[in-house]
SELUMFI-787456 format. One record per residue (C-alpha): x, y, z; residue in three letters. Coordinates in steps of 0.001 Angstrom, whole numbers. Layout:
REM residues N
+---------+---------+---------+---------+
|    east |   north |      up | residuo |
+---------+---------+---------+---------+
|       X |       Y |       Z |     ala |
...
+---------+---------+---------+---------+
REM end
This chain:
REM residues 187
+---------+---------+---------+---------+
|    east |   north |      up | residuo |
+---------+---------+---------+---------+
|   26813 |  -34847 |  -19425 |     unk |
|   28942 |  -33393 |  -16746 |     unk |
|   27996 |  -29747 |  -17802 |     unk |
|   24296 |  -30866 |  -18183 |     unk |
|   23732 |  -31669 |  -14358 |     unk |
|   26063 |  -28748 |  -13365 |     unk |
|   23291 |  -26557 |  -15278 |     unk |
|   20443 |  -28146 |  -13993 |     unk |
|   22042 |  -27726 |  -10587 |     unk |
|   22237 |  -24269 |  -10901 |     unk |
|   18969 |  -23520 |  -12488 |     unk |
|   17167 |  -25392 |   -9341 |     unk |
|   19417 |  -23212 |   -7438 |     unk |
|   18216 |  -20085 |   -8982 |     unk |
|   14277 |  -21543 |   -8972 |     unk |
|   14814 |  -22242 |   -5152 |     unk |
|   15850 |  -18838 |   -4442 |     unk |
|   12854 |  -17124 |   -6352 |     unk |
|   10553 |  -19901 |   -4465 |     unk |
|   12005 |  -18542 |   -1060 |     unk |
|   10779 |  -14887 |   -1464 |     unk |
|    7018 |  -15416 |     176 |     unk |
|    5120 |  -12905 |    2507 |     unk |
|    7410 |  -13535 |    5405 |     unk |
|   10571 |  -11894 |    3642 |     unk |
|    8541 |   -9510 |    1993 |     unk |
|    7064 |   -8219 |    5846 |     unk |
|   10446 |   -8326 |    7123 |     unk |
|   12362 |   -6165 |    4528 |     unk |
|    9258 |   -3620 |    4754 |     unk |
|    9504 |   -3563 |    8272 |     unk |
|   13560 |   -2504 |    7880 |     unk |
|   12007 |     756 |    6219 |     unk |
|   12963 |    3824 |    8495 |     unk |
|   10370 |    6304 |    6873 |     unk |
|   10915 |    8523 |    4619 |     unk |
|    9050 |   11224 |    1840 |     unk |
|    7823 |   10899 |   -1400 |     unk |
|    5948 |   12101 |   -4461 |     unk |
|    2845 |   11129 |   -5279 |     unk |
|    -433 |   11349 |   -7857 |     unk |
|   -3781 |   10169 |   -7573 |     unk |
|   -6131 |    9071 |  -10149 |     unk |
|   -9091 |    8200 |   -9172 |     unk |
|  -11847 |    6502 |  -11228 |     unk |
|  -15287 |    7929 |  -10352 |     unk |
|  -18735 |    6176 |  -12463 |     unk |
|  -20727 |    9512 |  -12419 |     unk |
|  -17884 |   11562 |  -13645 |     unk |
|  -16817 |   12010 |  -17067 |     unk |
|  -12919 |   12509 |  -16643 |     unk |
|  -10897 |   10881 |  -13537 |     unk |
|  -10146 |   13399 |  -10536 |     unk |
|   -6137 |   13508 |  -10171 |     unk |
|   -4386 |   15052 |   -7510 |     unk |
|    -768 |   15070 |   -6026 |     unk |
|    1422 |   16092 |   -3783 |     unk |
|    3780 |   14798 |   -1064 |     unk |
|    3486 |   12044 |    1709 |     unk |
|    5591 |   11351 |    4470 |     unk |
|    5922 |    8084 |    6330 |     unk |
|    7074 |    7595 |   10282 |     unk |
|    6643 |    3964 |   11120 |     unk |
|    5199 |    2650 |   12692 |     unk |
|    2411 |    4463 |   12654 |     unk |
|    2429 |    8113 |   11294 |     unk |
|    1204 |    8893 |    7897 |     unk |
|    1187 |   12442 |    6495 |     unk |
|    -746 |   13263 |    2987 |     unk |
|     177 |   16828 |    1696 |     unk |
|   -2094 |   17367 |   -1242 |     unk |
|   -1001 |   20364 |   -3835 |     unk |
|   -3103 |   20040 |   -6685 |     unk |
|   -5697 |   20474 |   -7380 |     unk |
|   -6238 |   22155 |   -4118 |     unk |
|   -4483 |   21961 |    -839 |     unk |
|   -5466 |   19474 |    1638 |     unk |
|   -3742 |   17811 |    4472 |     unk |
|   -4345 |   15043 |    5762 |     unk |
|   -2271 |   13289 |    8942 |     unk |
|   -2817 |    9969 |   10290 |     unk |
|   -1232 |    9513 |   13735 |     unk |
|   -2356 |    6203 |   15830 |     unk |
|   -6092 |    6488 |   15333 |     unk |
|   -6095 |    9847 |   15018 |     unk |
|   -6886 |   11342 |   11966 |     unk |
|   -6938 |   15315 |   11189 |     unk |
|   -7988 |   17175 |    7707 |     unk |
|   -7342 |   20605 |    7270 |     unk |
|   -8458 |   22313 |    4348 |     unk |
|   -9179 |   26167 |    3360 |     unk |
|   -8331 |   27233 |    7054 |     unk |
|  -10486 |   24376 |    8758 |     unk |
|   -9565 |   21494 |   10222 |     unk |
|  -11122 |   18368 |   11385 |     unk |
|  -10146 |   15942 |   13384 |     unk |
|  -11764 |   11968 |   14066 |     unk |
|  -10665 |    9308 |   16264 |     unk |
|  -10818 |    5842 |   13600 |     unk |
|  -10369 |    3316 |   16111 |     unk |
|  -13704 |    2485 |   16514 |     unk |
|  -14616 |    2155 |   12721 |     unk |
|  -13572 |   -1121 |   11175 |     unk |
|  -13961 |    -510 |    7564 |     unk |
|  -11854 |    3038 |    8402 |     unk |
|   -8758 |     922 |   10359 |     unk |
|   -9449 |   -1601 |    7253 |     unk |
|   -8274 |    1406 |    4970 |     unk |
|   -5873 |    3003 |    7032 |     unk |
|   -3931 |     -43 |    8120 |     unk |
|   -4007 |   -1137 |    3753 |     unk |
|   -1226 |    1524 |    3641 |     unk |
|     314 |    1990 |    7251 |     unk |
|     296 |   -1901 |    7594 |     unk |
|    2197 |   -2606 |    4355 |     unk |
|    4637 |     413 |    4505 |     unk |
|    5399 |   -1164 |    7843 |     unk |
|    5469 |   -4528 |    7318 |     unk |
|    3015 |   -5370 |    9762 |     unk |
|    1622 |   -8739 |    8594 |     unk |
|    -458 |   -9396 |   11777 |     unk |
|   -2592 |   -5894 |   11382 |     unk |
|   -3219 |   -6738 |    7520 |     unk |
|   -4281 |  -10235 |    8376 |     unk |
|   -7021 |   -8391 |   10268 |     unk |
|   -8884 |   -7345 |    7813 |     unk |
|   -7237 |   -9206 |    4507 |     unk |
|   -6184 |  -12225 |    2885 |     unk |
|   -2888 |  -11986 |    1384 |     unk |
|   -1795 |  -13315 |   -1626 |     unk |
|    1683 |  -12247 |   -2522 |     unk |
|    3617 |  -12789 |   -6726 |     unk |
|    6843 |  -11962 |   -8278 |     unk |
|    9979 |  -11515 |   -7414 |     unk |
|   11686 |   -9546 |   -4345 |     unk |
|   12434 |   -6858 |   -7110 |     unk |
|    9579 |   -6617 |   -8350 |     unk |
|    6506 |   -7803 |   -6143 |     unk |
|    2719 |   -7586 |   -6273 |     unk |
|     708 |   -8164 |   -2885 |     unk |
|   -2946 |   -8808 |   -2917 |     unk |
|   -5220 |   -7661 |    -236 |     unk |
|   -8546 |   -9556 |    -218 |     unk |
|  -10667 |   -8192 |    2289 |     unk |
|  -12013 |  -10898 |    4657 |     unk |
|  -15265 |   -9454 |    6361 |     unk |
|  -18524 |   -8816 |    4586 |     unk |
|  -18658 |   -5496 |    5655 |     unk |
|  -14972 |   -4408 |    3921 |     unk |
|  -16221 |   -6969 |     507 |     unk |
|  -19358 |   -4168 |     280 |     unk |
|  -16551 |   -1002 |     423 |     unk |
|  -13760 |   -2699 |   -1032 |     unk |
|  -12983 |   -5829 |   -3471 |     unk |
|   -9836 |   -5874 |   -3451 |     unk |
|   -6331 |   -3523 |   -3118 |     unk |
|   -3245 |   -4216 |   -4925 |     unk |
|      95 |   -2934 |   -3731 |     unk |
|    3264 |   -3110 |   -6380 |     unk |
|    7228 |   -2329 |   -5291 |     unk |
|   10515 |   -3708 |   -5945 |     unk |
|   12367 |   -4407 |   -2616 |     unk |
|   11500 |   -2035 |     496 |     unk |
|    9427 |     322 |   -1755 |     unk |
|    6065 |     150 |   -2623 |     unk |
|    5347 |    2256 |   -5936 |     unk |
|    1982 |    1871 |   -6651 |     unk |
|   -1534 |    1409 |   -4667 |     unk |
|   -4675 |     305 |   -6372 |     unk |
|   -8205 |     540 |   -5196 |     unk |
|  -10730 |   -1774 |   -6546 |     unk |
|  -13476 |    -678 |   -4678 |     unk |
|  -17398 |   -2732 |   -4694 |     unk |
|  -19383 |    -122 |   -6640 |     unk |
|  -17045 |    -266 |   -9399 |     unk |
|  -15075 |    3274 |   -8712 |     unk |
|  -11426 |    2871 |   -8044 |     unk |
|   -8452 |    4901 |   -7649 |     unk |
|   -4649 |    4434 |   -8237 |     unk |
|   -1683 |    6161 |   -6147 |     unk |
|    1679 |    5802 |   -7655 |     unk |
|    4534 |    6631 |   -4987 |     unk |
|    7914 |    7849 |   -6092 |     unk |
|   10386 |    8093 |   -3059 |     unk |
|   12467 |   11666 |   -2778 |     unk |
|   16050 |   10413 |   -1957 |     unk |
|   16857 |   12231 |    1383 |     unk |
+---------+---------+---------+---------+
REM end
């Protein structure tokens, strides 16, 4: 009987500690990331086109607040997100736009920036969250809260284990949506 409650004891344990991993912990271990590179591809999921579009390259993370998209393939495209500040330069031209005052672009933008930094507070801006799993393997839910982001966007789902997100999904209103799997080059 002894061994029963001693087992019982420790399963409650081990329940309590996968209870205690909530959006809190999950914020503050993303916030301890310094930045970093990594790998990634993009599929995206397009209605009027027959095959999806995929793409890939590199990205590069500065927290809190730089974001740099280095496209390869198909073709080269760079994209760099700095504040509100966003510049595109492709085949020798390059474009720059100031996103601050565009709510459904900060929406986007702060999706990714937001969550690689562990900024709850910008997130809950524009989303519910709703996060599941385990602090080794995690899924976070962002359910946009305005009308105007519901008509874009339905919802975006963000995967990683720890500190790392792997994976970014796109649901977006009209049906199209894209997927961006992340895999970190060790540094």
């Amino acid at each position: 009987m002894k061994r029963f409650f001693i087992a019982l004891l420790c399963a409650g344990a081990s329940l309590a500690a996968h209870a205690a991993f909530d959006i809190n912990q999950l914020m503050g271990e993303l916030a301890q990331f310094k930045g970093g590179r990594a790998r990634f591809v993009e599929t995206r999921h397009v209605a009027l086109l027959d095959a999806p579009v995929v793409s890939s390259g590199e990205m590069r993370f500065t927290p809190p607040d730089r974001l740099e998209k280095d496209t390869l393939k198909p073709r080269r495209e760079t994209l760099v997100l700095e504040q509100n500040t966003l510049t595109v330069e492709r085949d020798g031209h390059s474009m720059t736009w100031h996103i601050g005052s565009r709510p459904e672009a900060m929406a986007f933008i702060e999706s990714v920036r937001s969550t690689l930094s562990g900024n709850r507070e910008a997130l809950q801006k524009y989303y519910r969250l709703e996060l599941s799993g385990s602090q080794k393997d995690w899924t976070l839910l962002l359910l946009p809260t305005s009308s105007e982001l519901q008509a874009l966007v339905t919802r975006i789902t963000v995967r990683g284990s720890g500190a790392q997100v792997r994976r970014i999904e796109y649901q977006q209103a009209d049906g199209d949506r894209s997927e961006l799997v992340i895999t970190p080059i060790a540094e």
